[in-house]
N, C-alpha and C positions, 0 to 999 in steps of 0.2 A: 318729731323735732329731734336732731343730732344733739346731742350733748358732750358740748367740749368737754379737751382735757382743762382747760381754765374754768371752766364753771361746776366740776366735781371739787376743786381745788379745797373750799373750805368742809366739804364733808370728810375728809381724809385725811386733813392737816393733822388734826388731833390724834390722831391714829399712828403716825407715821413717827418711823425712828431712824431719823438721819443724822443725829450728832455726830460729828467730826469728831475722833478720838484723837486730839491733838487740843491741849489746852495750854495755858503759858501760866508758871507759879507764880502764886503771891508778890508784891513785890517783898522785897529781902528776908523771903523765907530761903531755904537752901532750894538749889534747883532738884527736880525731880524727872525721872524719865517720862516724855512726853508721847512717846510712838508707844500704844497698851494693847492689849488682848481685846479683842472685840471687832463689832461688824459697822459699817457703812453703807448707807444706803440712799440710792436717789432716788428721788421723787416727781415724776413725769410730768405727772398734775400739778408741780406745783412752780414757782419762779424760777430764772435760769442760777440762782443760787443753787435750789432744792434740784436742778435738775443734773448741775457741775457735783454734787458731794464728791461722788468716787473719782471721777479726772482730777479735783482740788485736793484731794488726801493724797494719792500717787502723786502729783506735786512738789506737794509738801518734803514727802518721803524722798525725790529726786534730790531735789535741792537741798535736803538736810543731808545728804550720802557724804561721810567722810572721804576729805583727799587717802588714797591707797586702798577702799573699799571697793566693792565690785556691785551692779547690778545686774540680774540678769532678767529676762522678760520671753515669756514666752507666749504667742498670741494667734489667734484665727484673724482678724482685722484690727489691723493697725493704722490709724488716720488721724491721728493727732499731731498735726505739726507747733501746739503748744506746748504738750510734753516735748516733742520732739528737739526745742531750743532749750529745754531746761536740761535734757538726757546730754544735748553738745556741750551745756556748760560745766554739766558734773565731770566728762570726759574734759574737758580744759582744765580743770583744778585736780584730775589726777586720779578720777572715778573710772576703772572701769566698767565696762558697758556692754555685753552683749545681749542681742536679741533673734530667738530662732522663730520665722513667723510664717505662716501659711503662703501659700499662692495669692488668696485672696486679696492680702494687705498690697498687693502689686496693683491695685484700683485706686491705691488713694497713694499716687506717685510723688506728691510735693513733702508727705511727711517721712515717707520711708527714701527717696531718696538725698534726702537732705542730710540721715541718718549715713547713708549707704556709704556718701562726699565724704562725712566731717568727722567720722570715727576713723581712726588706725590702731597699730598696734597689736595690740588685745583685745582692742576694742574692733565688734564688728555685729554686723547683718547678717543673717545665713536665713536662706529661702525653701522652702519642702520646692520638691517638684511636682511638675503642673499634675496639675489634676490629683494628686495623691497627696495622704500624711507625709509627714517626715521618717518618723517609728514607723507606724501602722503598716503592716503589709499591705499594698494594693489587692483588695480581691477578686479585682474583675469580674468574670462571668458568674453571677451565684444563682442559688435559687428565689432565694427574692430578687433575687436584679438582674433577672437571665440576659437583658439586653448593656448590660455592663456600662450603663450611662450616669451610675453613680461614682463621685469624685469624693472620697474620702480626704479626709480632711485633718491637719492638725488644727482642733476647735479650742486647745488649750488658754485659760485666759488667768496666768499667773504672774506672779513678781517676787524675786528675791533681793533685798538688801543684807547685806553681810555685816554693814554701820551705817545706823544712821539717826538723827536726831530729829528728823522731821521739823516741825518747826518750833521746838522748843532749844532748849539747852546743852540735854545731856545726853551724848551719843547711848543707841540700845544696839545689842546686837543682833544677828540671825532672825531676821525679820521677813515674814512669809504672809503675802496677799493671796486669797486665792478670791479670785473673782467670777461672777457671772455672766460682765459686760463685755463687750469689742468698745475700741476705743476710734469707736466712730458718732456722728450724730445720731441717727438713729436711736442706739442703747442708751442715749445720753437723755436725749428730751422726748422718746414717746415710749420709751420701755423701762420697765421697773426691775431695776435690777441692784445686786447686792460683792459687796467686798469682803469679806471674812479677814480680818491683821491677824495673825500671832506673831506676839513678838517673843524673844530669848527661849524658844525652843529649839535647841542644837540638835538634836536626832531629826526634829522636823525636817528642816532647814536641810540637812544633809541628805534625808529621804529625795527630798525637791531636786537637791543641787545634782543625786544623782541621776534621777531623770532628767532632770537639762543637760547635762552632760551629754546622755544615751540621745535625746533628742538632739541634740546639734551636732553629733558624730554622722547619725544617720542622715542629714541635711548636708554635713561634705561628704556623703557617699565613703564616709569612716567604719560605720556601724551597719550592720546588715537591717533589715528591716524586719520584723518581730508579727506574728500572728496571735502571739500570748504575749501577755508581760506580768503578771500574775507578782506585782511585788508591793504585797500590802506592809505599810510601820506606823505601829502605836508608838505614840512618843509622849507617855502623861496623858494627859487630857483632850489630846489629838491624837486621832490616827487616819493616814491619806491613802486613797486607794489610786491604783496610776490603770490604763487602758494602754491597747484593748485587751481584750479576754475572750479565750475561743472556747475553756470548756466549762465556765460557771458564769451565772448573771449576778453581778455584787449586791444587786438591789432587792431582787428575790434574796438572797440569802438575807438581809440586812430581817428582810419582813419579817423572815421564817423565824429571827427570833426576837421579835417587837413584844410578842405574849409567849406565853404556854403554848405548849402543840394545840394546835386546833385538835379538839377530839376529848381536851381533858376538862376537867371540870373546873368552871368558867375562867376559860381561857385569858379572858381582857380584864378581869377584876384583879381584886389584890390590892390595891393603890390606897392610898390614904382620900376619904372624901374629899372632894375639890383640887385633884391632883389629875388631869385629865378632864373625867364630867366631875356633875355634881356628887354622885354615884362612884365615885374611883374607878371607872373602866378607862383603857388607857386612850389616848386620842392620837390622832397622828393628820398634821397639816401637811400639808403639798402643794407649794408654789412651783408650778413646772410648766415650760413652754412647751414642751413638746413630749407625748405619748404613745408607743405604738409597739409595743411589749407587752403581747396577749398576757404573757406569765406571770409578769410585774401586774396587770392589772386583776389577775387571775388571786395571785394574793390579798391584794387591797380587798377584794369581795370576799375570800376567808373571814379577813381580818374582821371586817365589817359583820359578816353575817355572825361570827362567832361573840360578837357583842363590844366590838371596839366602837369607836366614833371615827369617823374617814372625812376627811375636808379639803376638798382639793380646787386650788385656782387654778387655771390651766390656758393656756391659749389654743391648741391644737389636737386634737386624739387622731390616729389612725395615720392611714394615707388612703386618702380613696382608689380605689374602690372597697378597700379591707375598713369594716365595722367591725371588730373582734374587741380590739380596748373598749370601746364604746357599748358595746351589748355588755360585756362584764361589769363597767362601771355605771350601769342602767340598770341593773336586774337586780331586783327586791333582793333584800335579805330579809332576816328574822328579825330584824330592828328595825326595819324600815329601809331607807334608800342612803347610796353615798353621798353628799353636800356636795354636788357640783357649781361652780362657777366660771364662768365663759369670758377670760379678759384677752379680745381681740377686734381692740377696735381703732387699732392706729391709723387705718387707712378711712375710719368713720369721724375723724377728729378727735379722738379720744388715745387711751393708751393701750397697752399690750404688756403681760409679765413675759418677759424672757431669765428669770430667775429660776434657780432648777435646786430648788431645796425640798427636805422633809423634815419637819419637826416629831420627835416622839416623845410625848407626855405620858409617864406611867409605866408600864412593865417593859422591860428589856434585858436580854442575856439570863430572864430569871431573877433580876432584882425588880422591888417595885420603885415608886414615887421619882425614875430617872426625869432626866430632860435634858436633849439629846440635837443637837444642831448635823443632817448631815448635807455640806452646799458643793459646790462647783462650777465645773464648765459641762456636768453629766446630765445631759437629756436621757431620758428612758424610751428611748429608741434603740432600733437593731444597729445602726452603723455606729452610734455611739459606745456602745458595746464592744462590738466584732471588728470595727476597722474604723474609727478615731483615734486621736491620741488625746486623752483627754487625764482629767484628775478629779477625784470626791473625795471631800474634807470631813470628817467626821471632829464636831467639837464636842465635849460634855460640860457644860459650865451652865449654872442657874440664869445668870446673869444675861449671860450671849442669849441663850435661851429665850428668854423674855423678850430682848429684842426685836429680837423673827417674828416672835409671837406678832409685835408691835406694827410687824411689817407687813405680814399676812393679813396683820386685821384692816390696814389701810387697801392690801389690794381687794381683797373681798369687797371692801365697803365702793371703790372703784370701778370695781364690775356690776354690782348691784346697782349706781347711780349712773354707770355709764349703760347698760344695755345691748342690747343688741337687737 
């Protein structure tokens, strides 16, 4: 028997953490900033409410954009000609607007070129060229790709308000989405996928602003095109990592220090009881669509065998005919085996995570009891590494935290009730 994404619906309800971080104050309290720090999330399984969250926050955000504020948007598929009447109106009332967007958004012609018509000025569209990123060096002929038929891609899926009130009252500034959706159908009602806000972080905010820059320069053929871009900024409580990167993997680094060196004595403890496991060893979830970075998995099985807890949703490992993610993320450790879960079944009736986070509960940099949000547009694949242009958000906040938790426990329980 198939099992819709309508009939998991109430197993995952409970689970799932979609709140709109957009609330309206009291009546005749003082107003309060309504655009806050924290994540969105939609819900596949569940009504085309649960399914709009992240398009209805972006929205919100559009439409609250102060006259003489700017937005900018950076995207792999762009197919929204809902947003697309709201981005014209903000640009009518004195918003600018631009958007640098892959080749691919050229599929969905009524919402980008409606964009392409109805902006001027400062306001504008800029398109990567065919078949390549914008940034990203094309790398044609490689050794994984000797027949050169992969089409590198600007996969970026971010947003910048510089003001906006969203739909409350009181304008916030320097306001930074980073997402894991296209804003297309698909990522909307069969895919589980998440929005990351900060808002009034100015270092962020300018991190961001300066890669959209480098990325819309390189799109009018301004800016040369990059095989490193190696420019990481902590900013407080965030710090964003920008692609690609030719001579380190950020995620392997990220692993290598989640514990103690592997080798020392017990590497994954330390943690206060029930801070990770029951047992304070530290845990680390993984909602990720896509996996095929022997190295990156090559860690996870450290991690694991050296006595962490590994929990990964995933839709896809490898590329066939290479098993190499898959044999590592199979192969016993001293604890037992890594928590796999298999959510891919859009094309079975049900859903699929195209979400690409890692939660780290417990030891990190050396300190213990962390909790540790890192999300994006970053799949743990080679091309998103070496020749995308992509971004990974790292947050540290309790709160966000929990969230994801909230999130992953709903897709887990998803895959579990949907099957395969």
């Amino acid at each position: 028997m198939i099992i819709t994404k309508r009939s998991i619906r109430t197993a995952v309800t409970a689970l799932a953490a979609g709140a709109l971080l957009m609330t309206s104050p009291a009546a005749g309290a003082e107003p309060l900033p309504t655009v806050t720090t924290g994540p969105v999330f939609n819900d596949p399984s569940g009504d085309t409410t649960a399914e709009g969250r992240i398009l209805s926050h972006l929205g919100g955000l559009v439409d609250g954009a102060e006259p003489g504020s700017s937005i900018r948007i950076s995207m792999f598929a762009y197919g929204s000609q809902w947003l697309s009447g709201r981005l014209l109106a903000a640009h009518a009332r004195g918003v600018t607007v631009q958007m640098v967007l892959d080749q691919e958004s050229e599929r969905y012609a009524t919402a980008v070129d409606s964009l392409k018509s109805g902006l001027g000025g400062d306001s504008w569209v800029r398109v990567c060229k065919a078949q390549e990123a914008c940034l990203a060096k094309d790398p044609g002929t490689t050794a994984a790709d000797p027949d050169g038929w992969y089409d590198n891609v600007n996969h970026n899926k971010f947003f910048l308000f510089s003001r906006t009130k969203g739909k409350g009252t009181v304008p916030v500034d320097d306001v930074v989405v980073q997402s894991s959706g296209n804003l297309v159908e698909w990522d909307r009602t069969l895919a589980w996928n998440d929005a990351m806000t900060v808002a009034g972080n100015k270092e962020l905010f300018d991190a961001y602003g300066a890669y959209f820059g480098d990325l819309a320069g390189a799109a009018a053929g301004q800016v040369p095109q990059v095989a490193d871009y190696p420019h990481d900024t902590q900013a407080g409580a965030a710090k964003v990592y920008f692609f690609p990167r030719s001579g380190t993997d950020v995620v392997v680094n990220i692993l290598k220090t989640v514990a103690q060196p592997v080798g020392t004595a017990a590497p994954c403890f330390g943690n206060d009881p029930g801070v990770g496991t029951s047992d304070g060893r530290t845990r680390l979830r993984i909602a990720q669509h896509h996996i095929t970075r022997p190295e990156v998995a090559q860690q996870l099985w450290a991690l694991a065998d050296a006595g962490c807890y590994v929990d990964i949703v995933y839709r896809k490992l490898d590329n066939p005919p290479n098993t190499e993610v898959a044999g590592w993320l199979t192969k016993p450790t001293a604890k037992g085996r890594i928590a796999l879960h298999q959510l891919d079944n859009d094309q079975r009736g049900g859903t699929a995570t195209h979400t690409k986070y890692l939660l780290v509960e417990g030891t990190y940099l050396g300190g213990a009891n962390k909790r540790i949000v890192f999300t994006g547009s970053h799949t743990y694949t080679v091309t998103a590494l070496k020749y995308n242009d992509e971004a990974l958000l790292k947050y540290e906040d309790p709160t966000v935290f929990d969230a994801y938790v909230r999130n992953f426990d709903a897709q887990r329980a998803a895959a579990e009730a949907e099957g395969l």
